[in-house]
C-alpha positions as CSV (number, residue, x, y, z in Angstrom):
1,X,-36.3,34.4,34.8
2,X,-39.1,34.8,32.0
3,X,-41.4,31.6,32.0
4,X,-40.6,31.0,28.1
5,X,-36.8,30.5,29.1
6,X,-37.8,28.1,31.7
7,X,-39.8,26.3,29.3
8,X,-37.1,26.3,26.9
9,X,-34.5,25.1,29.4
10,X,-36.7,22.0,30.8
11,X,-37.6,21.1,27.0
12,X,-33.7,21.5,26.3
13,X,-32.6,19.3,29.4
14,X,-35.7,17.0,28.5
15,X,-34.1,16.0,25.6
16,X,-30.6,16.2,26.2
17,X,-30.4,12.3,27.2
18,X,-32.4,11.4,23.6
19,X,-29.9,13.5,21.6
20,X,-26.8,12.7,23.4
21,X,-28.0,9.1,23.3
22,X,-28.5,9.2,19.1
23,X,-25.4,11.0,19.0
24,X,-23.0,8.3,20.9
25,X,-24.6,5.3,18.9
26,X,-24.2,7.0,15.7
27,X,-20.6,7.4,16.9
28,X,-20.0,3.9,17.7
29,X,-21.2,2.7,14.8
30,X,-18.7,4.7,12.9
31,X,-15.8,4.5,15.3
32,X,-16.7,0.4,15.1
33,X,-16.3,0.8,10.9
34,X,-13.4,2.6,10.8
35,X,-11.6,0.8,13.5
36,X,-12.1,-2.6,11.4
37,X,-10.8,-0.8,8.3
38,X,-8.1,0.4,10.4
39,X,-7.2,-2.4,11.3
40,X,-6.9,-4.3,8.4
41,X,-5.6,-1.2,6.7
42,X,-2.9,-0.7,9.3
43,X,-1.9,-4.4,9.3
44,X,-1.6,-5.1,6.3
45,X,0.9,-1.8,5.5
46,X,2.7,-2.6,8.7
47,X,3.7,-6.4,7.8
48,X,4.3,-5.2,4.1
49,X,6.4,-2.3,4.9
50,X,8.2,-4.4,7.2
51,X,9.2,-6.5,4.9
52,X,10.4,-3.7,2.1
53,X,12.4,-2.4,4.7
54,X,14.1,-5.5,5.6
55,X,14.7,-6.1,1.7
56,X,17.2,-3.1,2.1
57,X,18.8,-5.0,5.7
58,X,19.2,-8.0,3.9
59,X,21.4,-6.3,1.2
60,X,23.4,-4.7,4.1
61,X,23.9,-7.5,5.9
62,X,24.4,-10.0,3.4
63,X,26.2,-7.5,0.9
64,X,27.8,-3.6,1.0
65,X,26.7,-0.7,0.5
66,X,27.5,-0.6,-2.8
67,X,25.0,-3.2,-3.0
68,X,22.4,-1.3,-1.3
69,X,23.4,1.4,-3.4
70,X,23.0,-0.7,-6.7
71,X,19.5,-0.9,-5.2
72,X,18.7,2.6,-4.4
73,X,19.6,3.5,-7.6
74,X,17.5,1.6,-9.9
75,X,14.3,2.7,-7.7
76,X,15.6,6.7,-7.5
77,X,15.8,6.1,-11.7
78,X,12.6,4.4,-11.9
79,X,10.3,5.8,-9.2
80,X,9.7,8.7,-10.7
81,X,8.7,7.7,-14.2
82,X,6.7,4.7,-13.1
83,X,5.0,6.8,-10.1
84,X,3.6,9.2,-12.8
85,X,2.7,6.0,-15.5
86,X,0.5,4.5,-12.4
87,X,-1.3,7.8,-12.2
88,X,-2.5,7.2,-8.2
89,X,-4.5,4.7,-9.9
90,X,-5.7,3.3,-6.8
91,X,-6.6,6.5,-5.7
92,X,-8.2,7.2,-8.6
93,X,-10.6,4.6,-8.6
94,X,-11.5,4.4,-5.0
95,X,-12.5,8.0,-5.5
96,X,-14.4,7.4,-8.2
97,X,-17.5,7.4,-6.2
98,X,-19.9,8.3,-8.9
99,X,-18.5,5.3,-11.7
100,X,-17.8,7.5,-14.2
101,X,-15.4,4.5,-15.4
102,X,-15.9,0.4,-15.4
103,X,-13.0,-1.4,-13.8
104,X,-12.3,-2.7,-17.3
105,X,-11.6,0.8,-18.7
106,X,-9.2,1.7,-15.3
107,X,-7.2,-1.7,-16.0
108,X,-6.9,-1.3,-19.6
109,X,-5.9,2.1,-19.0
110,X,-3.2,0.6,-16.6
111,X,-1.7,-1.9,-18.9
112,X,-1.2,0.8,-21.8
113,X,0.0,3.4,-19.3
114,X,2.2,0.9,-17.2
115,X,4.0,-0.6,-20.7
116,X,5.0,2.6,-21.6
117,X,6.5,3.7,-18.6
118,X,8.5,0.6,-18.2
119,X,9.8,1.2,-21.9
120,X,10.5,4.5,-20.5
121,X,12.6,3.4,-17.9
122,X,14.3,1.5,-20.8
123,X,15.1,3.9,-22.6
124,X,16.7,6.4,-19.4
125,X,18.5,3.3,-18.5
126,X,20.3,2.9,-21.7
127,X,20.9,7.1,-22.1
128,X,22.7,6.9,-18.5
129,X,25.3,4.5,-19.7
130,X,25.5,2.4,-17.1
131,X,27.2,-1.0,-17.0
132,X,25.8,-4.4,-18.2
133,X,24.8,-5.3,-14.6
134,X,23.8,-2.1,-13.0
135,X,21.6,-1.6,-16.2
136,X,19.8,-5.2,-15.4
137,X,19.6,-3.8,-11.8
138,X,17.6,-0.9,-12.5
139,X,15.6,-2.2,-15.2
140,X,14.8,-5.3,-12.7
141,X,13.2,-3.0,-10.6
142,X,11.0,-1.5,-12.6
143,X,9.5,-4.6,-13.6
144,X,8.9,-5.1,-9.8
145,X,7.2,-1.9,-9.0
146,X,5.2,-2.5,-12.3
147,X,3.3,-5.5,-11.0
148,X,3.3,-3.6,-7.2
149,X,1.2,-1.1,-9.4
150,X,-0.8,-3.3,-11.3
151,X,-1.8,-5.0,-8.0
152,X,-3.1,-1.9,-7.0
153,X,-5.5,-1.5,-9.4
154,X,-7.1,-4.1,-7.7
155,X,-6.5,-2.7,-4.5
156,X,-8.7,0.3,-5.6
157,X,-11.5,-1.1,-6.4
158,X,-11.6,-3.4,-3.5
159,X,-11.0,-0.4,-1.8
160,X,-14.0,1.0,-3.2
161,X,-16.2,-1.7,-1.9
162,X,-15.0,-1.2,1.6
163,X,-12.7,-4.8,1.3
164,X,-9.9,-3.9,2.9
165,X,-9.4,-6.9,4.6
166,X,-8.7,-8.7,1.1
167,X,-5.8,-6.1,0.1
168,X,-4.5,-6.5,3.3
169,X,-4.0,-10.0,3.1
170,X,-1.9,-9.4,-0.3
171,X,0.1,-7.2,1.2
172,X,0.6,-9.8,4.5
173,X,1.5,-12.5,1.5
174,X,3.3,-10.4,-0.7
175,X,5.5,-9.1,1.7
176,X,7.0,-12.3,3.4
177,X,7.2,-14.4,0.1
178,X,9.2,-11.7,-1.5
179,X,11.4,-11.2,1.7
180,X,12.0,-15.2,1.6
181,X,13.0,-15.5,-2.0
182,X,15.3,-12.0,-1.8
183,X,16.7,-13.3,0.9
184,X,17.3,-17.0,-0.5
185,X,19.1,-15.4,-3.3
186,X,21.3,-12.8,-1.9
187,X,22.8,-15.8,0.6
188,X,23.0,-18.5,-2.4
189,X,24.1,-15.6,-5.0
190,X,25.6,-12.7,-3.5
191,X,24.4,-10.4,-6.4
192,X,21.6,-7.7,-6.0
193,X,20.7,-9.1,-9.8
194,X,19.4,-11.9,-8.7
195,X,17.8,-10.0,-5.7
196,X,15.9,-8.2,-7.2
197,X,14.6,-11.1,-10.0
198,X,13.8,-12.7,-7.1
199,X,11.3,-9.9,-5.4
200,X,9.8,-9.4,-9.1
201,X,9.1,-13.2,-9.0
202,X,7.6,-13.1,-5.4
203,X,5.4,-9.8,-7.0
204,X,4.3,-12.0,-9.8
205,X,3.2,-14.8,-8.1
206,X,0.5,-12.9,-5.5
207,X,-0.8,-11.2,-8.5
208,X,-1.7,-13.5,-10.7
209,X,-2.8,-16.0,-8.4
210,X,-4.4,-13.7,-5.5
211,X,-4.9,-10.4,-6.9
212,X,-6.8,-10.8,-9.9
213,X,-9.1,-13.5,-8.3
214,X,-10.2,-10.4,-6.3
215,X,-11.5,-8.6,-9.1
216,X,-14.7,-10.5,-9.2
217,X,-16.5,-7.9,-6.3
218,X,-16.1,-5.8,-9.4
219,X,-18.4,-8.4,-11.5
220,X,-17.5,-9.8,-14.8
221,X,-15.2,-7.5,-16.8
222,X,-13.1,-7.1,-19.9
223,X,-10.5,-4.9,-21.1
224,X,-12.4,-2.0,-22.7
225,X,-10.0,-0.4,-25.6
226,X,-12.1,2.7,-26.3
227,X,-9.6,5.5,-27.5
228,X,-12.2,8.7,-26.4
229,X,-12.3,6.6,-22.6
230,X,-8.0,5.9,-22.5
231,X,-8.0,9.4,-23.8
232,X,-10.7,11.2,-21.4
233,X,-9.5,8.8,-18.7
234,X,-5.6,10.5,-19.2
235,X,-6.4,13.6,-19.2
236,X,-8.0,13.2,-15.7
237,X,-5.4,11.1,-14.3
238,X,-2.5,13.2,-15.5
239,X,-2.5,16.1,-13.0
240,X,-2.4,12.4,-10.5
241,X,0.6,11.3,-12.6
242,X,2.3,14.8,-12.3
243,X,2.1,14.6,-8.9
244,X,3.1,11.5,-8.3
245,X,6.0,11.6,-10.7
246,X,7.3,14.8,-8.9
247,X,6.8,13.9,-5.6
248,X,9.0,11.1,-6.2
249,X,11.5,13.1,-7.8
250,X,11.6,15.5,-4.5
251,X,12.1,12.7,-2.7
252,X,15.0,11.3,-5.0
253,X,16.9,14.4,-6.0
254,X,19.4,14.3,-2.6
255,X,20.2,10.9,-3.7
256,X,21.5,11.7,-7.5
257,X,23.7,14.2,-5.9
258,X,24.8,11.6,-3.3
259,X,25.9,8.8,-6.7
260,X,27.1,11.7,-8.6
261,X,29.0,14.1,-6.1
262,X,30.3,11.2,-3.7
263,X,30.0,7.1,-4.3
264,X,27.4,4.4,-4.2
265,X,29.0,3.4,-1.4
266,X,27.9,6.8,0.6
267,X,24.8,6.3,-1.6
268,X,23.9,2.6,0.3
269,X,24.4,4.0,3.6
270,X,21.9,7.0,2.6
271,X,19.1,5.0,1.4
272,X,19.8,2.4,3.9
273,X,19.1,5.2,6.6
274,X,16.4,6.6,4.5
275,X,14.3,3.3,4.5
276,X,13.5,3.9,8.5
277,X,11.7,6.6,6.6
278,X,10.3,4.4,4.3
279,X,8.3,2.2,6.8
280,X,6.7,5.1,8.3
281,X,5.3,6.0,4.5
282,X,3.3,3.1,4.3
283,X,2.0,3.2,7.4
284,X,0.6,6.6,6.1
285,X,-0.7,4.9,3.2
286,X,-2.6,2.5,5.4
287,X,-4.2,6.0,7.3
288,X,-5.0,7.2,4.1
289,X,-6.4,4.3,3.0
290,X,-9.4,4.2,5.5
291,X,-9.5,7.9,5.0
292,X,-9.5,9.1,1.5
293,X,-12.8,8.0,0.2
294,X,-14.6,9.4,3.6
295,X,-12.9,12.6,2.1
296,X,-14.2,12.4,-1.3
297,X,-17.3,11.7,-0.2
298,X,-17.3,14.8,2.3
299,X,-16.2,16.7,-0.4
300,X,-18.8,15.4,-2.9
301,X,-21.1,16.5,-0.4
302,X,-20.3,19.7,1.0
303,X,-19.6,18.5,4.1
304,X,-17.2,21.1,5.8
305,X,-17.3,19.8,9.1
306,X,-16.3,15.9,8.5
307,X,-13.9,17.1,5.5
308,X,-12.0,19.6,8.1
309,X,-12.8,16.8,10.7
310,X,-11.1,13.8,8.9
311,X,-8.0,16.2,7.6
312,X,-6.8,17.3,11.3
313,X,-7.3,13.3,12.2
314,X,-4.2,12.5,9.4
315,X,-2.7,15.4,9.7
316,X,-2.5,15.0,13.8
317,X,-1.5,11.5,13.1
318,X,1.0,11.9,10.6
319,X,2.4,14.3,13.1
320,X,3.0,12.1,15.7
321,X,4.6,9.3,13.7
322,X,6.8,11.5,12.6
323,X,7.7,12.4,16.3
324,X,8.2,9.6,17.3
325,X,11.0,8.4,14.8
326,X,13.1,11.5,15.3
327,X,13.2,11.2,19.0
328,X,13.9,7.2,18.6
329,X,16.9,8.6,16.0
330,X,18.1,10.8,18.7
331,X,17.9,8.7,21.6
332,X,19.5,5.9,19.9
333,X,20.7,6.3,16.5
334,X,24.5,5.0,16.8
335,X,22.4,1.8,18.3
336,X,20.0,1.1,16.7
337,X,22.2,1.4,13.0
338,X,24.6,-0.8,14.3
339,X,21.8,-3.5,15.2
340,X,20.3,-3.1,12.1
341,X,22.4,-2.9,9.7
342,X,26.5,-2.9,10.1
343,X,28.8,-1.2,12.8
344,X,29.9,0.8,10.1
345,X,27.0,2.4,9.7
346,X,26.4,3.5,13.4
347,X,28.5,6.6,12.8
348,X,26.0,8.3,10.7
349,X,23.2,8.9,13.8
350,X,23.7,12.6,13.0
351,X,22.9,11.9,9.9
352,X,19.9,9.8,10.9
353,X,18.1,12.6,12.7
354,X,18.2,14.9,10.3
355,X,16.5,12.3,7.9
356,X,13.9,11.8,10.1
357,X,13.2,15.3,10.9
358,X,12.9,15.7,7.0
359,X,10.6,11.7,7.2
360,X,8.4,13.7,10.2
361,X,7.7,16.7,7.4
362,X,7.5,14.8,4.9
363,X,4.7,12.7,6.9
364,X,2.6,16.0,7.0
365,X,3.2,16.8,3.0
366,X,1.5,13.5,2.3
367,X,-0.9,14.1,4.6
368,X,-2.2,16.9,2.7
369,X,-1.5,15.8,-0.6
370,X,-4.0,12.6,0.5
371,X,-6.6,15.1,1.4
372,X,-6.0,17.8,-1.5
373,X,-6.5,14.7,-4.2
374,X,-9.3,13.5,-2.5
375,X,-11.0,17.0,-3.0
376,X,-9.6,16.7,-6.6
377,X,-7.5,19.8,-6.3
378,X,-4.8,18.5,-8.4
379,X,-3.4,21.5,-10.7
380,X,-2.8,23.6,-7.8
381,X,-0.1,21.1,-6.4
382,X,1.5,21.2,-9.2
383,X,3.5,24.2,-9.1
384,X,4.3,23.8,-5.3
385,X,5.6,20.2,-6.1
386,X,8.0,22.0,-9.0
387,X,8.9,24.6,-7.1
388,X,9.8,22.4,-4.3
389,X,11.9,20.3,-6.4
390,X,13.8,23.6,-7.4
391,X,14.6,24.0,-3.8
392,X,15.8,20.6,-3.4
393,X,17.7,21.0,-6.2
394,X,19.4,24.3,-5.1
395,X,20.1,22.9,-1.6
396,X,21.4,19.6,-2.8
397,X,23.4,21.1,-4.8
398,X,25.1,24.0,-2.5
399,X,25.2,21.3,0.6
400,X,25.9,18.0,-0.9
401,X,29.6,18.6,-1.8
402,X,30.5,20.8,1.2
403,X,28.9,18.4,3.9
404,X,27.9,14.9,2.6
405,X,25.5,12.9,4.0
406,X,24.6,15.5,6.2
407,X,24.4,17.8,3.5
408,X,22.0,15.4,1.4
409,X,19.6,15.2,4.3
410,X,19.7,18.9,5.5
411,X,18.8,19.8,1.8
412,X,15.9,16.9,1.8
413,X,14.7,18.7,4.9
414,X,15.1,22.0,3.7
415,X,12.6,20.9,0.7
416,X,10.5,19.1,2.7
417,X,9.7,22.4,5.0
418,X,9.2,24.4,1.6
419,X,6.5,22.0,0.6
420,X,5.0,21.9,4.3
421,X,4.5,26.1,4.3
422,X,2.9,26.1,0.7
423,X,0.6,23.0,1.3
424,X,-0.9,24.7,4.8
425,X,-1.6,28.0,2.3
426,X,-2.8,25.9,-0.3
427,X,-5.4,23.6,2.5
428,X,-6.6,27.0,4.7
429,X,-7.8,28.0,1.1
430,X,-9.5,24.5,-0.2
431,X,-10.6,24.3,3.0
432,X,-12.5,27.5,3.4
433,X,-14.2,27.2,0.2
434,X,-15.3,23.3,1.1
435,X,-19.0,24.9,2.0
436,X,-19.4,27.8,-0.4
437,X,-21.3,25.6,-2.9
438,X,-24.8,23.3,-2.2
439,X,-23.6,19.5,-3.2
440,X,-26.9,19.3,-5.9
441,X,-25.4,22.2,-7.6
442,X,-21.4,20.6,-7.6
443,X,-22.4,17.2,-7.8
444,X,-26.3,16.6,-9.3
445,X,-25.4,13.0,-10.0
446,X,-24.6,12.2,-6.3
447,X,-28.5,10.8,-4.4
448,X,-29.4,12.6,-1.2
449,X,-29.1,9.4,0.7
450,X,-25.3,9.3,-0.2
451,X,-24.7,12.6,0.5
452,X,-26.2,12.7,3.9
453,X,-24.5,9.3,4.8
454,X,-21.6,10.0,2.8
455,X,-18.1,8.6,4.9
């Protein structure tokens, strides 16, 4: 062996221990970080979600599926609109890493944008003729996932400042004061009308007296009504409230073809199976939540590695949870509905796997869609989201009427695995181009120091 080798393997096995040393405590600082946020994170969504879910067991139990079916309605109607109004705006401002906006212009632009959409949802609510009461129903819940948004404008900039702990404890209030009271008025009324004036009470209550208490990280601030801000401030939040908008609306399209082809009866036994789903969604928000700004900041800086990196992490993840509920729905389904909810619904387990096949893809879609809007690729989801919701559409509407419920959630599937192959195309691509750029010449406002800490 030549003596320069030997040289170079000594000075290489010399400094092995120094480097591998660095490495690990660079490593435990970060795994410490992000297991805190985690934590709090995970917590939070978990007790939260819990708690949404139960809102839908507490109709079943205490009411019928036409009553969970009321329910399901008003949020497949309002979703959507409201989904695009919010914009991702919590999202939007814990990405914000460079403060091109004050909190004042992201909350103003939240009131304007929020009013309109719940005028919106006026307006569709009175064009689909519905009755007195199911009218009040849906417009009811709107009101409710208006002040869930508006809470989250808070969340984002707490988010922002690493204060996950404080959103997590609204959510761990939030959750069981709005379970109490929906709960104390579906026993005392029996009406989903008062149910769901009761959860936009509980809603109310946290944000007024919690959430906007927290905006003071933030420092003083006032709403800032600057038309060339709400307008330059739209124009980069609407691809956000596209997406949003239509990802709800992929979500919801077996459902209108459930009330229209069948019965809100069928309807409440859908989305009462479909909320299993549900609870698994948030706790992908929580992931997302201690990831997205670690992949903004990657992106910012050019940081292939830790972008791929922290995209496998929620992608693996997402795949797992996922996993895991369709092989609890297949081991025990018929069970497990008949605990939860009624013994008449125990006879839909079939009908419970597919869901959750169609909840495990779906886990993956959001996956991406977290880490495609944290590298601001917005407009190219956009037409896989429409053309996804075309093949929702087709399916739902071919399957629905030949095979139910089974039909609704084979053609929920069928979309889901559309959106799963154009999203992977759509990421190898982003993903290859993450280190064609230098970060000075794609971001020159971003300091060094950020950039080589960034996440």
């Amino acid at each position: 062996m030549r003596a320069d080798a030997v040289d170079h393997m000594v000075i290489t096995r010399a400094m092995a221990p120094i480097r591998a040393s660095h490495l690990f405590a660079r490593c435990s600082r970060l795994k410490n970080y992000v297991d805190r946020d985690f934590r709090w994170a995970l917590l939070g969504n978990i007790i939260y979600s819990m708690c949404q879910w139960a809102f839908v067991v507490v109709l079943a139990k205490l009411g019928s599926p036409a009553d969970v079916g009321a329910y399901a309605l008003g949020l497949a109607i309002t979703s959507p609109i409201l989904m695009f109004a919010n914009f991702q705006g919590r999202n939007l401002i814990a990405s914000d890493v460079r403060d091109e906006y004050s909190f004042g212009e992201h909350a103003s632009f939240r009131v304007l944008s929020l009013t309109l959409g719940l005028l919106a949802v006026l307006v569709v609510t009175a064009s689909t003729q519905s009755s007195g009461a199911a009218g009040a129903v849906i417009f009811m819940v709107g009101v409710g996932q208006c002040i869930d948004y508006a809470s989250e404008t808070y969340f984002g900039v707490l988010q922002k400042h690493n204060l996950l702990n404080r959103v997590s404890l609204s959510l761990m209030l939030k959750g069981p004061l709005c379970f109490v009271l929906l709960t104390v008025a579906m026993y005392t009324t029996h009406n989903v009308l008062w149910s769901v004036v009761a959860l936009a009470i509980g809603r109310s209550l946290v944000f007024w007296f919690f959430d906007t208490r927290n905006a003071a990280v933030a420092g003083p601030y006032r709403l800032v009504w600057k038309y060339a801000v709400q307008k330059k401030l739209f124009l980069t939040a609407l691809p956000l409230g596209v997406i949003s908008g239509l990802c709800a609306l992929n979500l919801n399209i077996p459902r209108y073809f459930v009330e229209g082809d069948l019965s809100k009866h069928d309807l409440g036994i859908f989305s009462a199976l479909a909320s299993l789903v549900g609870v698994g969604n948030l706790v992908m928000a929580a992931l997302a939540s201690c990831n997205i700004v670690g992949l903004a900041r990657a992106w910012v800086a050019r940081d292939t590695v830790r972008y791929r990196s922290l995209s496998l992490q929620l992608f693996a993840v997402s795949a797992l949870l996922g996993s895991a509920g369709v092989l609890v729905a297949l081991l025990a389904g018929n069970k497990l509905l008949t605990l939860l909810f009624r013994p008449d619904y125990g006879s839909n387990a079939g009908v419970l796997a597919r869901i959750m096949i169609a909840g495990a893809l779906g886990y993956v879609v959001s996956a991406q869609g977290y880490a495609m809007t944290a590298a601001r690729k917005l407009m190219q989801q956009i037409p896989l989201l429409m053309s996804t919701a075309g093949v929702t559409t087709l399916f739902s509407w071919y399957l629905v009427p030949k095979r139910g419920l089974e039909g609704a959630a084979e053609a929920w599937m069928l979309g889901s695995l559309f959106q799963l192959a154009c999203n992977t195309a759509l990421m190898a691509r982003i993903s290859s181009d993450a280190g064609l750029l230098p970060a000075c010449q794609s971001e020159p406002n971003i300091p060094a120091s950020e950039r080589v800490n960034a996440g």
